[in-house]
C-alpha positions as CSV (number, residue, x, y, z in Angstrom):
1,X,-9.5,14.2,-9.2
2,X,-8.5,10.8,-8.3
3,X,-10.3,8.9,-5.1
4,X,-8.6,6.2,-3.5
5,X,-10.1,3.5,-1.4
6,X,-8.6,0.9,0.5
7,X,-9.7,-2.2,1.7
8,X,-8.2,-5.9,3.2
9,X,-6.9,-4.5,6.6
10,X,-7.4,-6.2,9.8
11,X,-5.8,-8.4,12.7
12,X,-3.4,-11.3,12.1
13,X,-0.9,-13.3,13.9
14,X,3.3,-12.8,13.4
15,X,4.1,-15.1,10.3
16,X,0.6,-14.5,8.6
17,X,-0.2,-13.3,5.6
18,X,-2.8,-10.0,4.6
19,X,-3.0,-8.5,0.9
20,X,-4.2,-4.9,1.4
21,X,-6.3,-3.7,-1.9
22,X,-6.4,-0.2,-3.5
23,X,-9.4,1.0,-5.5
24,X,-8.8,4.3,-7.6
25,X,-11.5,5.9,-9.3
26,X,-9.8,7.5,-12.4
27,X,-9.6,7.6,-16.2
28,X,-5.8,8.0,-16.2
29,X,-4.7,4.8,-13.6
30,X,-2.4,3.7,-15.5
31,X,-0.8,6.7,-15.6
32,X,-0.3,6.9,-11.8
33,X,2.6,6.2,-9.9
34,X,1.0,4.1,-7.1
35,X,2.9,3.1,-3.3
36,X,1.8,2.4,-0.4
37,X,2.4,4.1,2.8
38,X,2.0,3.4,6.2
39,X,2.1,5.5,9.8
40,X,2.0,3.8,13.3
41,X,1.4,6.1,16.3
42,X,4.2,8.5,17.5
43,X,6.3,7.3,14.1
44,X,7.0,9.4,10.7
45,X,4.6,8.2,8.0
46,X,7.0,6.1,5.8
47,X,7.3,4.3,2.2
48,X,6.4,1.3,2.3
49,X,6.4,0.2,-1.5
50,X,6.2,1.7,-5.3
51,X,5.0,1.0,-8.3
52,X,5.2,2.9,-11.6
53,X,3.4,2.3,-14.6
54,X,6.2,0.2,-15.9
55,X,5.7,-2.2,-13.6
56,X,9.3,-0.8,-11.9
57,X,9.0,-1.2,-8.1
58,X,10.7,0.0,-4.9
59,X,10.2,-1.5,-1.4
60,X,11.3,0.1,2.4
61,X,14.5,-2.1,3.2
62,X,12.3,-2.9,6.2
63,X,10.0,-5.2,3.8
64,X,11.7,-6.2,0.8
65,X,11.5,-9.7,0.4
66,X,8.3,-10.0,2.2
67,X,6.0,-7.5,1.0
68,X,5.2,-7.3,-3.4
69,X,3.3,-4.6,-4.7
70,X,1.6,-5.0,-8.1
71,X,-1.3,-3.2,-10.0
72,X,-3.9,-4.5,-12.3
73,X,-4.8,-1.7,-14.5
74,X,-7.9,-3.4,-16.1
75,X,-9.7,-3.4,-12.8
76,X,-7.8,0.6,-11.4
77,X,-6.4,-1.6,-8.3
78,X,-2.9,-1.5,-6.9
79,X,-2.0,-4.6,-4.5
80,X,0.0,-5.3,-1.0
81,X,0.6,-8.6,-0.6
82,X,1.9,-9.1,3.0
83,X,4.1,-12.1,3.9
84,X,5.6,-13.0,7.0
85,X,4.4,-10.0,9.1
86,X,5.8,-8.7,12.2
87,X,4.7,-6.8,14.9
88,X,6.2,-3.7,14.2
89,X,4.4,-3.9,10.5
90,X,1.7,-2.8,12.7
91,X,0.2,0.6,11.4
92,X,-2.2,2.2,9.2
93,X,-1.4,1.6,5.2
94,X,-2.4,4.5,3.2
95,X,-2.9,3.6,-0.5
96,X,-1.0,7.0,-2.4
97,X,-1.1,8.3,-6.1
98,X,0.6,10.9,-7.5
99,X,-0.1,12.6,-10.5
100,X,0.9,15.8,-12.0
101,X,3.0,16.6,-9.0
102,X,0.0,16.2,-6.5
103,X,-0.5,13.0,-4.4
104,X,-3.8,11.3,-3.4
105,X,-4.2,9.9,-0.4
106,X,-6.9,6.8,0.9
107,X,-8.6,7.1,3.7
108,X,-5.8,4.1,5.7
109,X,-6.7,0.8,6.6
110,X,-5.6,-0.5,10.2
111,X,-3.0,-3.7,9.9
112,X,-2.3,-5.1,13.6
113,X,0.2,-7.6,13.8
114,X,-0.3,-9.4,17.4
115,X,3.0,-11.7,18.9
């Protein structure tokens, strides 16, 4: 079983800056693929970024360049650190693990990013 919780959401201004924090309770995190996700209302939940245990990451074309995912293994905690946000990064970011073929989801944290 692997719990995820996420924390760091919240309201911020176009051009701000918000790092979104992932807290897994499991013996095997370092094993886990990690990513973020996100879903905004009447929208397809999407990929937002991706990180294996490598350290190899992916990123949405939409936020590559502004948005760097990163884990710290020592502490079970995967990272979204949010540059430059838009208004249309506004949504709810689910943190996501998957092992074993079967994927973990948070609970979301609400990002609003206002004009």
């Amino acid at each position: 079983q692997v719990l995820l919780v996420e924390s760091g959401g919240g309201a911020v201004h176009a051009g701000g800056s918000q790092r979104l924090s992932c807290a897994a309770s499991s013996s095997i995190f370092s094993d886990l693929f990690m990513a973020w996700y996100r879903q905004a209302p009447g929208h397809q939940r999407e990929l937002v970024a991706a990180i294996v245990s490598t350290g190899l990451t992916n990123y949405a074309a939409s936020v590559k360049c502004r948005f760097t995912i990163s884990r710290d293994n020592a502490k079970n905690t995967v990272y979204l650190q949010m540059n430059n946000l838009k208004p249309e990064d506004t949504a709810v970011y689910y943190c996501n693990a998957k092992w074993r073929a079967t994927d973990y989801w948070g609970q979301g944290t609400q990002v609003t990013v206002s004009s």
